[in-house]
C-alpha positions in Angstrom: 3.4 -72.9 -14.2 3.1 -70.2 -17.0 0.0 -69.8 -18.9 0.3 -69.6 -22.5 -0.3 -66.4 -24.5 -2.4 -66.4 -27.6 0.2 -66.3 -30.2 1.4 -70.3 -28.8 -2.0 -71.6 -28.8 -2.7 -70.5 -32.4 0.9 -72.5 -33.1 -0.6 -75.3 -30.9 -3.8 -75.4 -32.5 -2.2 -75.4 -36.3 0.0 -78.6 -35.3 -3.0 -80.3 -33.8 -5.0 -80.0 -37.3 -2.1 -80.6 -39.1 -1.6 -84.1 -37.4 -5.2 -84.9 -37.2 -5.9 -83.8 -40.6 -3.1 -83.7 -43.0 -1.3 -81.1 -44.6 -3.0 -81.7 -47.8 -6.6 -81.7 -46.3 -6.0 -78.3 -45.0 -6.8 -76.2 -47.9 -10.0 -77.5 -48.6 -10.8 -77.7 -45.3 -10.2 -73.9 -45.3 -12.4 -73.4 -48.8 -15.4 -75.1 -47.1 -15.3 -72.8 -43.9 -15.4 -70.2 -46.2 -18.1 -71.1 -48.6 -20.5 -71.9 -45.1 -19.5 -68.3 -44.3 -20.2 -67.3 -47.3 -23.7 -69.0 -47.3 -24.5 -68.0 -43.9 -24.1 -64.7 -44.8 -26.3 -64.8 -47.8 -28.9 -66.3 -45.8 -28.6 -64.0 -43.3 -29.1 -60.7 -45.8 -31.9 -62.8 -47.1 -33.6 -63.0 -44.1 -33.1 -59.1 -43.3 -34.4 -58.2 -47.1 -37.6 -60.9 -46.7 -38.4 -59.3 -43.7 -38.3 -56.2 -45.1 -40.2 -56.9 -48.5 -42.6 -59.1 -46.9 -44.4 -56.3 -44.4 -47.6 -55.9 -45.1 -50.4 -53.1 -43.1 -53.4 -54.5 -41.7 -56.4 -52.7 -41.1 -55.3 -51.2 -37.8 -52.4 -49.7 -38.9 -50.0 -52.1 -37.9 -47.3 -53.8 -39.9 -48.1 -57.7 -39.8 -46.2 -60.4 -41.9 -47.5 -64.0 -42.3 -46.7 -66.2 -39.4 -44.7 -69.1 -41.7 -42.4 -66.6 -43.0 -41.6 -65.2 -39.8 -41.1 -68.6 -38.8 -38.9 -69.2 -41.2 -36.8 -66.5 -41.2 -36.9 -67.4 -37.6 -35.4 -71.1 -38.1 -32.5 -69.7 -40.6 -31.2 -67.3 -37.9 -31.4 -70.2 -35.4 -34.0 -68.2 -33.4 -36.6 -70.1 -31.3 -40.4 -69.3 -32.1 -42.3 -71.1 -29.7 -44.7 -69.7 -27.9 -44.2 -66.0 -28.6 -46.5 -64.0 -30.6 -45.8 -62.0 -33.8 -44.3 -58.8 -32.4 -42.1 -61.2 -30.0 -41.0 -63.0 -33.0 -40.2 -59.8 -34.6 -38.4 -58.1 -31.7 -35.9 -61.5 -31.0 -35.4 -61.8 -35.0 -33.9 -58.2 -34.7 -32.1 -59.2 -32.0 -30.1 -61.8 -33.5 -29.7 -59.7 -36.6 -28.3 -57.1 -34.7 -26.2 -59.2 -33.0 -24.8 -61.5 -36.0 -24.1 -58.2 -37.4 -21.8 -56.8 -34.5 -20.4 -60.2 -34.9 -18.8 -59.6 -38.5 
């Protein structure tokens, strides 16, 4: 049995959305992926610029930034920030920043 190659799944793929969808649903289909992309994105350069902005120094030195914005910027990236303290919500917030960014 041959395996397909990309190129015929792609063709399989568009007939399949084409007969579940409609040929007529299609482009507006295609404008809403992009304006969630879109929106993502803005959310996601939000995110990097609040965490930015937001730093603050505390008395020691150190950069600290209130825990509800964290957590929020934490909940728009999708990242989970239970149990881990500021500097290990920091650290995983990078993370996914840095890796939503390799993504694009």
């Amino acid at each position: 049995m041959a395996f397909v190659n990309g190129f015929e799944w792609v063709i399989i793929i568009v007939i399949v959305v084409v007969i579940f969808f409609g040929a007529k649903k299609i482009p507006e289909l295609a404008r809403s992926m992009g304006r969630a992309t879109t929106e993502f994105q803005k959310a996601r350069i939000e995110a990097k610029r609040t965490l930015a902005s937001e730093t603050e120094y505390t008395v020691e030195g150190k950069r600290s930034i209130d825990r509800e914005k964290l957590e929020s910027i934490a909940e728009t990236l999708g990242v989970d920030y239970s149990n881990k303290n500021d500097q290990d919500l920091r650290n995983a917030i990078d993370e996914e920043l840095k890796k939503q960014g390799a993504q694009e």
